[in-house]
C-alpha angles and dihedrals in degrees: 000000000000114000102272091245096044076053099055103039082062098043087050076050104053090037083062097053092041098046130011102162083059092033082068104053090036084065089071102058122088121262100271097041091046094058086048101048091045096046087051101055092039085056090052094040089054089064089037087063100051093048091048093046109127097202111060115069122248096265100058094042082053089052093039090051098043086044096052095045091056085056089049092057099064128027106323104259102204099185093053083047094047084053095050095054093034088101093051097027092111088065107038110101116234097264095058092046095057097046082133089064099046084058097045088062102042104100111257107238090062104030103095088052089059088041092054089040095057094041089058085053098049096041083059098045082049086053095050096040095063079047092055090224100283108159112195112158122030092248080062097056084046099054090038088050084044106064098034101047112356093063080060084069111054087039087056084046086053089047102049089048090060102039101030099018089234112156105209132173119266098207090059095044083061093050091048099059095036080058094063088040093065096050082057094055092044095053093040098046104103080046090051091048096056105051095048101263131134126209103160135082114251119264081018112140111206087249082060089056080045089061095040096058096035085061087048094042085056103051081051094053083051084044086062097051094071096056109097098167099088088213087062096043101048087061091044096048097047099061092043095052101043067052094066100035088050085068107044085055092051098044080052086058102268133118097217163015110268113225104255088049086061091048090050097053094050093045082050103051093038085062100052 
């Protein structure tokens, strides 16, 4: 086992080259949050990857997730979850190979939370894998969003309840990250297309997904609301905004924030 600082200093690292939209929000929570809240997402990136490879068919995306859920379940058995990647080991990116490492660090009175959490995730992706993410009714693109970022934010509610004693509402924490969800699928929708695969609800416009994330965005802005500690809500209140702001530019015709836009949000919203 690697020396918890040497471990932390990588996993900071990898989170940076994973994420640096989240890298930049995660900057503004104290030490031990900030270990909890990285290690969480790195565990739930590690699944994310498996699920978005573009490479492994369906099926086995659906048996490595399901797999990897039912270790999640017990005490994370690292060597049984080493076996199970070794065929695809070549194309799985570093995050999602050292899935063991991203746990070890993870406090451990809250790291079962963050393993169940992840399992649940993982269980889901399985389930729409061997669907090959077809939606076709609304209740379908809830209970998709729901699994692969609504159940982030119950797991951050959980999280800020253990380490900030912050009660916050669950239902909320769900709209929220179907929320950001939505802005996903909308800037991803020409790439999903293209490769086969169906996000939206039949008989759904674009304006109809616009709706759709603008409800969630707002159960995320009354989510907020609830956040006293300034730390919490500064990493709340980022990835919500850029949110918001992803919208209005692809409602003007563009696919994107621009850098400097996403510089300028954060600078706005840090010196509130």
């Amino acid at each position: 086992m690697k020396h918890q600082k040497e471990l932390y200093k990588e996993a900071m690292t990898v989170l940076k080259a994973t994420s640096r939209t989240f890298f930049i929000p995660i900057t503004f929570l104290e030490k031990e949050l900030k270990t909890t809240v990285g290690t969480a997402y790195l565990c739930m990136r590690a699944i994310d990857e498996i699920e978005d490879d573009e490479k492994l068919p369906n099926t086995i995306k659906a048996e490595l997730l399901h797999a990897t859920s039912q270790l999640l379940l017990k005490p994370f058995d690292r060597n049984a979850y080493l076996k199970l990647l070794e065929p695809y080991r070549h194309q799985l990116p570093e995050v999602t190979l050292r899935l063991s490492d991203w746990l070890a660090l993870c406090p451990e009175g809250i790291r079962n939370t963050v393993a169940s959490s992840t399992s649940e995730m993982a269980d889901g992706m399985a389930k729409w894998a061997s669907k090959g993410w077809h939606i076709q009714t609304k209740e379908d693109l809830d209970e998709y969003t729901y699994y692969v970022a609504g159940l982030v934010g119950t797991m951050l509610s959980d999280i800020w309840l253990w380490g900030a004693g912050i009660k916050t509402d669950r239902e909320l924490a769900i709209g929220y990250g179907r929320g950001l969800q939505a802005v996903n699928i909308l800037r991803n929708q020409s790439e999903d297309k293209e490769r086969g695969v169906q996000f939206i609800p039949d008989g759904w416009t674009r304006n109809d997904l616009f709706q759709y994330a603008e409800e969630n965005l707002a159960k995320a802005d009354q989510y907020n609301k609830s956040i006293s500690k300034r730390s919490i809500l500064m990493f709340c209140k980022i990835p919500l905004a850029l949110a918001h702001k992803t919208l209005d530019t692809m409602r003007k015709g563009n696919n994107k924030m621009t850098r400097k836009e996403v510089e300028q949000t954060v600078e706005e919203i840090t010196s509130e």
